[in-house]
C-alpha positions, 0 to 999 in steps of 0.5 A: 724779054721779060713778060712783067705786069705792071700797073702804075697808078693813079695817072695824073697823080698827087704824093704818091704812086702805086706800082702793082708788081706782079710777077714774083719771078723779076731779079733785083725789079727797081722803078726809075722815074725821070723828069722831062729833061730826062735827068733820074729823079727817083729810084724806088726798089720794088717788092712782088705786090703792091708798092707804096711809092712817096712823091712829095718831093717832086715837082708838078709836071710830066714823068717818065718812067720805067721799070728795070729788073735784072739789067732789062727794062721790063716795062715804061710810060709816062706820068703827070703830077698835079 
């Protein structure tokens, strides 16, 4: 299993989420967010470092989320948008 750092902030969040990737060695990393439902509402391609992630367009709520490389799920959690 893939040890990935991974910081996803703010939580709760507004527009945007910031998604810290920090290690460079994760094949293709993708972020993945879901509504409740568990329907996928956003796929985010994700580069080492810092990433800028637009959420305008979701709706206010929980989330759940989780970030895949190379086939495997690195890291997970949950979000709220206010």
């Amino acid at each position: 299993v893939l040890q990935a750092q991974v910081v996803l902030s703010p939580n709760p969040f507004t527009d945007r989420l910031t998604l810290a990737l920090s290690t460079p060695s994760l094949r293709s990393p993708v972020l993945r967010l879901y509504d409740v439902a568990g329907r996928l509402v956003l796929t985010e391609r994700l580069e080492y470092g810092i990433n800028e992630i637009n959420t305008s367009g979701l709706e206010k709520g929980l989330y759940f989320w989780a970030v895949e490389a190379g086939g495997e799920r690195v890291k997970s959690g949950k979000v709220v948008k206010m």
